[in-house]
C-alpha positions as CSV (number, residue, x, y, z in Angstrom):
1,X,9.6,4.5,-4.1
2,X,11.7,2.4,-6.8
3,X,12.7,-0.9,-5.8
4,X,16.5,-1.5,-6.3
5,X,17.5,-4.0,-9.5
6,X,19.1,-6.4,-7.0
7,X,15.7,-8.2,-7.0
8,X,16.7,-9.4,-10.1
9,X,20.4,-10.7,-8.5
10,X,19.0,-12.3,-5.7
11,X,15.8,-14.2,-7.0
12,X,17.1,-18.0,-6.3
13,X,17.3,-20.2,-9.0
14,X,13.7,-22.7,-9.6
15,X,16.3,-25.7,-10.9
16,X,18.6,-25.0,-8.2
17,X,15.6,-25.4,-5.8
18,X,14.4,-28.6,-7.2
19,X,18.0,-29.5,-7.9
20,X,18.2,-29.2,-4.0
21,X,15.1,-30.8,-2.9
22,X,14.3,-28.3,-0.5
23,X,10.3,-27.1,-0.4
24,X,11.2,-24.3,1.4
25,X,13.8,-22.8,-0.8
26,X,11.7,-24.0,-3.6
27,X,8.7,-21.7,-1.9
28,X,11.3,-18.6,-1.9
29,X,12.0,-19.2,-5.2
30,X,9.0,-18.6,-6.2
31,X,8.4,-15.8,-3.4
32,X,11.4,-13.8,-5.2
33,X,10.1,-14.6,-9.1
34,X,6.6,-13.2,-7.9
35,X,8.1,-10.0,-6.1
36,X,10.2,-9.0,-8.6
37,X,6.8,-9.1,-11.0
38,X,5.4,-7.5,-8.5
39,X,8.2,-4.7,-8.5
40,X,7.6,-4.4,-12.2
41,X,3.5,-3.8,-11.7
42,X,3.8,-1.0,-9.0
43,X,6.0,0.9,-11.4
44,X,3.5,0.4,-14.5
45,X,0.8,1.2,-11.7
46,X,3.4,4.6,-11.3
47,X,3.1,5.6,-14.7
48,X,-0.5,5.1,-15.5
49,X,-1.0,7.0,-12.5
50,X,0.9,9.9,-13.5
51,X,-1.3,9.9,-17.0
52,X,-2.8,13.4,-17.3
53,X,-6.3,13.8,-16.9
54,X,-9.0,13.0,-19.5
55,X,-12.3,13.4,-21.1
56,X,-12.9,9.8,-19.8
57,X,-11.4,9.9,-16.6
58,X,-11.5,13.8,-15.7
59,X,-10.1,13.3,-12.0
60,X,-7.4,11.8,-13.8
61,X,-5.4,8.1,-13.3
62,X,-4.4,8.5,-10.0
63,X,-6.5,5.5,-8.5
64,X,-5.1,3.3,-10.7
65,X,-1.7,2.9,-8.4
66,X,-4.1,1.4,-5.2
67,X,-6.0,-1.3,-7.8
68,X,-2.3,-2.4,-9.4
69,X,-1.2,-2.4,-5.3
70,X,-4.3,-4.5,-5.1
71,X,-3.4,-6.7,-8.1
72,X,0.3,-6.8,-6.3
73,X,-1.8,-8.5,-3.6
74,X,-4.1,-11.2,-4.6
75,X,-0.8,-12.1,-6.7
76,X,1.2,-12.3,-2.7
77,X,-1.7,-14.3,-1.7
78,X,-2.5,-16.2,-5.0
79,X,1.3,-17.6,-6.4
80,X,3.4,-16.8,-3.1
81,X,1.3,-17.9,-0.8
82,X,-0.8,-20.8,-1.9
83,X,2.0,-22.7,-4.0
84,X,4.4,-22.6,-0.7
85,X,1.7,-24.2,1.4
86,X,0.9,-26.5,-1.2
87,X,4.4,-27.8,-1.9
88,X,5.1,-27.7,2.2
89,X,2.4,-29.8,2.9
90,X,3.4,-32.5,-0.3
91,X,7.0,-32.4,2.1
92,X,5.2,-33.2,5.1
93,X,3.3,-36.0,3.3
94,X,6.1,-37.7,1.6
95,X,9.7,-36.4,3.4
96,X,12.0,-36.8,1.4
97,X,16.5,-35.8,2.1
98,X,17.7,-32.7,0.9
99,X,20.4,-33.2,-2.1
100,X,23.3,-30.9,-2.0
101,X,22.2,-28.8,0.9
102,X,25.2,-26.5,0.8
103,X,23.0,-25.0,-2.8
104,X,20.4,-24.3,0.0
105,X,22.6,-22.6,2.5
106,X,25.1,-20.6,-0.6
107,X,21.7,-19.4,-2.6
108,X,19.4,-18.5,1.0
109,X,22.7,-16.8,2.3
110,X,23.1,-14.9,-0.6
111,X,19.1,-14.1,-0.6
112,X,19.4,-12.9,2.7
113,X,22.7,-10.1,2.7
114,X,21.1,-8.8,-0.9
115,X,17.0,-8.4,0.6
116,X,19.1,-7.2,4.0
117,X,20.2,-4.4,1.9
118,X,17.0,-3.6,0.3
119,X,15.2,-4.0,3.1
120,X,16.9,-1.3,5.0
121,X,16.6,1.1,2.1
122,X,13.3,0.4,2.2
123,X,12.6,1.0,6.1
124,X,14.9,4.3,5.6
125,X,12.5,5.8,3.5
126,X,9.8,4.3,5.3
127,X,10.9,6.2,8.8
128,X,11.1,9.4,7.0
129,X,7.9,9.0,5.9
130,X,6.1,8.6,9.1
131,X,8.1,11.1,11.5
132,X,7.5,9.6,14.9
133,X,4.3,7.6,14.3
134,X,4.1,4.0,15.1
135,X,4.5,1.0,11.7
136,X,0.7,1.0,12.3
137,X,-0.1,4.4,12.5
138,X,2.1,5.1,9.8
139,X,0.6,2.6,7.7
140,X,-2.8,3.3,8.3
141,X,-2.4,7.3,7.5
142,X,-0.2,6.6,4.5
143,X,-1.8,7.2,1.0
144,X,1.4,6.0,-0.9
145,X,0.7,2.4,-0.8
146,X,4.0,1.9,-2.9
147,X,6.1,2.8,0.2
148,X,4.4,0.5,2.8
149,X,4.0,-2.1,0.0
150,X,7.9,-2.8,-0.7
151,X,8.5,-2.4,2.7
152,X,6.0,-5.2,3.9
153,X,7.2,-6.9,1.1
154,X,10.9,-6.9,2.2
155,X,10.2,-8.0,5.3
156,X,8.5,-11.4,4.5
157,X,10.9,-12.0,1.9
158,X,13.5,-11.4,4.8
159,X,11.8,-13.6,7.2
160,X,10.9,-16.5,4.4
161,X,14.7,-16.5,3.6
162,X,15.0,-16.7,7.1
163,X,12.8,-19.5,7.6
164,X,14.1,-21.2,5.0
165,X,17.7,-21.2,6.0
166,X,16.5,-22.6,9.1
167,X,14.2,-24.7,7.7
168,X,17.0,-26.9,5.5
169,X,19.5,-26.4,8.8
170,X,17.2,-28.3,11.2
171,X,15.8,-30.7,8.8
172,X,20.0,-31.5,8.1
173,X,20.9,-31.2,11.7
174,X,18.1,-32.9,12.7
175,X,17.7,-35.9,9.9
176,X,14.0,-34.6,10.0
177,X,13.1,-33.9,6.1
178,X,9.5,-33.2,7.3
179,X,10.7,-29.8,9.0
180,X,11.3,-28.7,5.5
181,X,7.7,-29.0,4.7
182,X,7.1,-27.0,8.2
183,X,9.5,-24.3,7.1
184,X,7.8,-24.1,3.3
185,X,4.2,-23.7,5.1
186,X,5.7,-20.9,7.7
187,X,6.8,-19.3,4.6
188,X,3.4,-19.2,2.9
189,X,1.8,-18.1,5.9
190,X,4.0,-15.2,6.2
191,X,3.0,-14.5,2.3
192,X,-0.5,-14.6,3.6
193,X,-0.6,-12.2,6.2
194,X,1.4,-9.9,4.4
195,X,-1.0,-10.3,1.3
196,X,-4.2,-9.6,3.6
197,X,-2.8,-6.8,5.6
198,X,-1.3,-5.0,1.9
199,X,-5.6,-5.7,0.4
200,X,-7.1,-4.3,3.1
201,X,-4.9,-1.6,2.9
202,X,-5.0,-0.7,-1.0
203,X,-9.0,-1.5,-1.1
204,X,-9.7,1.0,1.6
205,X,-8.2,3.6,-0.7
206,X,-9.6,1.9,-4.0
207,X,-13.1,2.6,-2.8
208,X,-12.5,6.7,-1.4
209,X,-10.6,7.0,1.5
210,X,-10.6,10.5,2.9
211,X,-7.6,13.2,3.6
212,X,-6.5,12.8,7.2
213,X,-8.3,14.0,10.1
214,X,-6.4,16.5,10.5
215,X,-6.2,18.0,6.8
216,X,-10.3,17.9,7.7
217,X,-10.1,19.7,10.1
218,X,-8.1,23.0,8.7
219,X,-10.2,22.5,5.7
220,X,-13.0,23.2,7.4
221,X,-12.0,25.8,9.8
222,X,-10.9,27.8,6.8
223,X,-14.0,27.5,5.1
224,X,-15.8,28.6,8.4
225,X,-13.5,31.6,8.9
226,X,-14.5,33.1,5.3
227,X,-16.4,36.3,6.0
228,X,-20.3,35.7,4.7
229,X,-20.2,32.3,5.4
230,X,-23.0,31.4,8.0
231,X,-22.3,27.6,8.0
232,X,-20.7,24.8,6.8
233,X,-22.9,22.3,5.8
234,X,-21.0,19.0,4.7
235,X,-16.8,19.1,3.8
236,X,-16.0,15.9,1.7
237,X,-12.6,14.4,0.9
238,X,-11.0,12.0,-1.1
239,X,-7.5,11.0,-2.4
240,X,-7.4,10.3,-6.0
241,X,-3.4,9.8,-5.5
242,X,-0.8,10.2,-2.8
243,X,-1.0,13.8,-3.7
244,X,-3.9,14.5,-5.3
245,X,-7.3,15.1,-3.6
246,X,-10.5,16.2,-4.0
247,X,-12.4,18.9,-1.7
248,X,-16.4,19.4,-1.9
249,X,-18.2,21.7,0.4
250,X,-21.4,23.0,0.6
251,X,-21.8,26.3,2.6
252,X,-24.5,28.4,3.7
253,X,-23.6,32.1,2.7
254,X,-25.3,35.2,3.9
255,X,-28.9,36.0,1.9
256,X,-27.5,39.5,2.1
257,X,-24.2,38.7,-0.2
258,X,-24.7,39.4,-3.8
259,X,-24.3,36.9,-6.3
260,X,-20.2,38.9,-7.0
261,X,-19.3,38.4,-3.7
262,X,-19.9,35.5,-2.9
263,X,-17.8,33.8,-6.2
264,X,-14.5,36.0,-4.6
265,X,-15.7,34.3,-1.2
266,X,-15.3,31.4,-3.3
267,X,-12.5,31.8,-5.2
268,X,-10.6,33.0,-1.4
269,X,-11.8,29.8,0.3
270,X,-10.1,28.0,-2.7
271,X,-7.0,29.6,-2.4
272,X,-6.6,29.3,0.9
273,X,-6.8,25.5,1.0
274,X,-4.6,25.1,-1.8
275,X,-1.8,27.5,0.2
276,X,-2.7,25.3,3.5
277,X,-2.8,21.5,1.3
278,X,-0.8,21.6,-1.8
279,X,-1.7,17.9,-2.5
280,X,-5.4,19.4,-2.6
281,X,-5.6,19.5,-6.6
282,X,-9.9,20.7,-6.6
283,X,-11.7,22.4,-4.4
284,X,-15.6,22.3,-5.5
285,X,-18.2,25.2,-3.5
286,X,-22.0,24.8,-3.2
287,X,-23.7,27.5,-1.8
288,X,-26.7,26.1,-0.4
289,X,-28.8,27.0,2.8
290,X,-28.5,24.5,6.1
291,X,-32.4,23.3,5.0
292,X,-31.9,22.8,1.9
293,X,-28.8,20.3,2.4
294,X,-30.3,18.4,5.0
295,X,-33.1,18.0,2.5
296,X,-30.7,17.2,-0.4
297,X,-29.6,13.2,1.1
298,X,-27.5,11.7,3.0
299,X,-25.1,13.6,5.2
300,X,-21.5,13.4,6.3
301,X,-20.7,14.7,9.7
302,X,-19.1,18.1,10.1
303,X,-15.3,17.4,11.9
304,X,-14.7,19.7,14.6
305,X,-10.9,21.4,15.2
């Protein structure tokens, strides 16, 4: 997914924010100046993906898009996060008025109808991504992390703006300068959260995740209904990409097939996987008795349908 150029429109001004005195629309400030780089490493994360294969990396670059939604991040957590605490704590400490609040409310207002707008892009193509499934579910299943990445990020920009705007109004309202402090450290914590959630997402498919339990399971019942196979000894997954993944199986052919038939036994299993899983880019075959796996390492539990 492409995030739309109105990151650049609505990224509030830093001098307007200081200009303003307000920590918490300083802390979005800074929110929307590190999304917008953020925007920018997804798509180089995008291309360097979509490099062709090489002698150096023969599965190809896909892998590369989860460490630069990694990098996207520690960067959430790192700048967003931290700074906003940092500066809403300094309010807390030392309270000081708000100068020309209506530059609060104009700029946050403004933040708030442009991120509306890409937010619910965002959440369209999220919903037609995961067709009935719960935001969790979805989430969790997903091996495009640059869907539920700009999505996540949308909403806590949305709610920072949000907390923002309500942080200036009550600390107005209210004659209450500390509340702007309150509302910069809400915002951080928001960044937070939303950093942790987007790592632990992006390193379980830095380090291998596997196809879906489902894709599992039909790859292995098609390997099992190949004529001459006796058994299926291990079936191994992994995404490389959003569409690219990698099958391994070891299978325990008949003794009585000769060496012929069992390469077109192969070369059918193959096929058939590729026909069933078109984001299945290799399929790998070891023929190998049920023994002499076992006695080959570790071993992966077969998924039953």
């Amino acid at each position: 997914m492409r995030r739309s150029s109105w990151s650049a429109v609505r990224n509030p001004s830093l001098s307007s924010a200081r200009r303003a005195g307000s920590s918490a629309m300083l802390s979005e400030a800074i929110h929307s100046v590190v999304d917008t780089g953020n925007q920018l490493l997804l798509l180089f994360g995008l291309k360097q993906a979509a490099k062709p294969p090489s002698a150096r990396h023969p599965f190809g670059y896909g892998l590369q898009l989860y460490f630069y939604t990694f990098v996207v991040a520690v960067l959430i957590f790192g700048v967003g996060a931290v700074v906003s605490i940092i500066k809403g704590v300094e309010k807390i400490g030392h309270p000081a008025s708000i100068e020309h609040a209506w530059i609060n409310y104009l700029v946050l207002g403004v933040g708030v109808l442009f991120e509306g707008g890409v937010w619910m892009v965002a959440l369209k193509a999220f919903n037609k991504q995961r067709v009935g499934q719960s935001w969790l579910s979805a989430v969790r299943s997903s091996k495009d992390p640059t869907v539920f990445t700009v999505l996540f990020e949308d909403t806590a920009a949305l709610l920072g703006l949000m907390t923002a705007l309500l942080g200036v109004f009550l600390s107005e309202t209210l004659h209450l300068p500390v509340l702007d402090g309150v509302a910069s450290v809400l915002v951080g914590l928001i960044l937070a959260a939303t950093a942790a959630f987007l790592a632990f997402e992006s390193q379980s498919l830095l380090t291998g995740e596997a196809a879906s339990h489902e894709t599992r399971v039909s790859i292995n019942r098609i390997a099992r209904a190949e004529p001459g196979v006796v058994g299926l000894n291990q079936a191994l997954t992994m995404h490389f990409g959003p569409n690219d993944v990698l099958v391994a199986l070891s299978l325990d052919f008949d003794d009585a097939l000769h060496a012929g038939e069992v390469e077109h036994a192969v070369t059918r299993i193959e096929q058939a996987i590729k026909r069933a899983h078109p984001d299945v880019s290799r399929v790998f075959v070891e023929a190998q008795s049920f023994d002499a796996d076992r006695r080959g390492g570790v071993q992966v539990r077969v998924e039953e349908g």
